[in-house]
N, C-alpha and C positions, 0 to 999 in steps of 0.2 A: 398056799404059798404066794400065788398071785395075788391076791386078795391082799393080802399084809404089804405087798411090794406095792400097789395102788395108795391104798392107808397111808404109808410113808411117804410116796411123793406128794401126796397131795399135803398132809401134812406140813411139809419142807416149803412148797409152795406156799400156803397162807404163811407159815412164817416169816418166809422172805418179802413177801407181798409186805406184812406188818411192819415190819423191819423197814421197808424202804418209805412205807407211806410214815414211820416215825422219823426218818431222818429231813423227809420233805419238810413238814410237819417243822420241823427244828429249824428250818432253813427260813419259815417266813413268822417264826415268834415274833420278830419286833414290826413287823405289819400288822399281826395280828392282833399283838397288842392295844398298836396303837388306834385300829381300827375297833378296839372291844372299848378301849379309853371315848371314842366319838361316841359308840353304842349307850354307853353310861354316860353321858352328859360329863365326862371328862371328874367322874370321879375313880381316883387311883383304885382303893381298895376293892369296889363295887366290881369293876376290868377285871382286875384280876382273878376272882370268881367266877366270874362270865365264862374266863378265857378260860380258868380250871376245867368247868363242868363242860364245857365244848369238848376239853382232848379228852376226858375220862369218855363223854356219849361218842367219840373216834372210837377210844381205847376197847370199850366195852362192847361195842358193834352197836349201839343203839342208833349213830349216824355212819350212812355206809355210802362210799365214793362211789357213785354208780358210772364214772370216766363223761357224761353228758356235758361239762363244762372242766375248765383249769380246775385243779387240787384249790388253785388259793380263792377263788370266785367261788367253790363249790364248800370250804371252810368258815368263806367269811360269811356265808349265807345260815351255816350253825351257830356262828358267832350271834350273829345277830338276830336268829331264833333264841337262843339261851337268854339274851338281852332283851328280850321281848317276855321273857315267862318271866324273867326274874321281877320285872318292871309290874307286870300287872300282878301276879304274888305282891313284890310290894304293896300293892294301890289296894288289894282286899285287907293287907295288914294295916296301912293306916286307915282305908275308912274302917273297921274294927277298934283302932285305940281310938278314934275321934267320937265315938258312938260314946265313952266312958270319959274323957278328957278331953279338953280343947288344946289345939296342939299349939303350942308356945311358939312366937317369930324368929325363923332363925334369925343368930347375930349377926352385924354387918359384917364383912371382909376386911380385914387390917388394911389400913391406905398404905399404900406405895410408898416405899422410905426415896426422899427427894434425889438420891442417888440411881435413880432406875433409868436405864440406857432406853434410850429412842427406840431400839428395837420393840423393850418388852410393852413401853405403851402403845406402841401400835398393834402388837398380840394382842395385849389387852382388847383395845380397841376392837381388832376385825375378831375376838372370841364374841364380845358382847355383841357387835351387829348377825353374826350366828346364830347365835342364841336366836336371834328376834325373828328367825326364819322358822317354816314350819320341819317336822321331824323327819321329812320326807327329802325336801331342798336340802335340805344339812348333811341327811347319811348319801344321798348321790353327791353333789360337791365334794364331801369328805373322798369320797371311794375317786371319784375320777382324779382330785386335784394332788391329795395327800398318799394316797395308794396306788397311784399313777396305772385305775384301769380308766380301759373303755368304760361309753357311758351304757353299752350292750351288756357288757360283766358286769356292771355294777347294778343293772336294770335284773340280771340275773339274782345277785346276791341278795338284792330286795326283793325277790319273789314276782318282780311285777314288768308290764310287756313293755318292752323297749319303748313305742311313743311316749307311755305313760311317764317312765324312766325321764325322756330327752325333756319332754313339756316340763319336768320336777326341774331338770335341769337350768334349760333357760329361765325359765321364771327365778329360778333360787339365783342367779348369776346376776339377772337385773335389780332384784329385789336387794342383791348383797351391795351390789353398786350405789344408786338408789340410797342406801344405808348409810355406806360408808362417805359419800357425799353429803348426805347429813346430818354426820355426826362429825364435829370437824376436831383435828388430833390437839391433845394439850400443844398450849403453846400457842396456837393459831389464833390471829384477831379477826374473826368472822361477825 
């Protein structure tokens, strides 16, 4: 009878346990997201994926909260594991089709219809001086600037030791400056 009484609590506990790490879990989806959207180079459907098989390896116990860092630092760091297998899986599937076919240029991007507010060219703008930074500089800038962590969690959620992290950091900040000073906004007589 003790035995079944042990069984039951403990029971009760992982469930509650689930239960609360599902509602956390709920509470930072549109970080997560948005943070799975930088992992993929800001392609929607790809994110979403990402962000799927992240909550099933939660759901399924394959990634497990060991309390070492935040829930969201210690989430975005699966995030961005999953966004890393998916990426190099991709990279054996195309060089696999290119071995048989030569892969066709993708099409330009539609131009901006002349109605496009100052804001979105300047997005425009500071997405493509991003772009031009290395994949390291992009996901700490992302994490500190847009996710509003530290640059210590964010050094976390990349897997890599705080210096390393701050040095990705400064450089990525000058490098983005730097950029953005020389690429001057529509509009401008430079």
């Amino acid at each position: 009878m003790a035995v079944e009484l042990v069984s039951e609590t403990t029971e009760t506990t992982q469930v509650d346990a689930r239960s609360e790490l599902t509602r956390e879990l709920e509470s930072l989806h549109g970080q997560s997201f948005g943070w799975a959207m930088s992992c993929c180079g800001w392609r929607r459907a790809e994110a979403e994926e990402v962000l799927q098989t992240a909550y099933l390896r939660v759901l399924d116990g394959h990634a497990r909260f060991g309390g070492r860092s935040t829930l969201r630092t210690w989430f975005f760091g699966v995030v961005r594991r999953v966004a890393g297998e998916r990426r190099r899986s991709q990279a054996i599937r195309n060089a696999a089709f290119l071995r048989f076919r030569s892969r066709e240029p993708e099409p330009d991007p539609a131009p901006d219809p002349e109605g496009l507010s100052e804001r979105a060219r300047a997005h425009a703008r500071l997405c493509a001086c991003l772009r031009k930074l290395s994949r390291r500089q992009r996901e700490v800038l992302h994490l500190v600037f847009y996710q509003e962590m530290t640059v210590e969690d964010a050094a976390a959620v990349m897997g890599l030791p705080v210096g390393t992290a701050r040095t990705h950091y400064g450089r990525g900040k000058a490098q983005l400056r730097k950029l953005l000073d020389a690429s001057p906004a529509e509009g401008d007589a430079r």
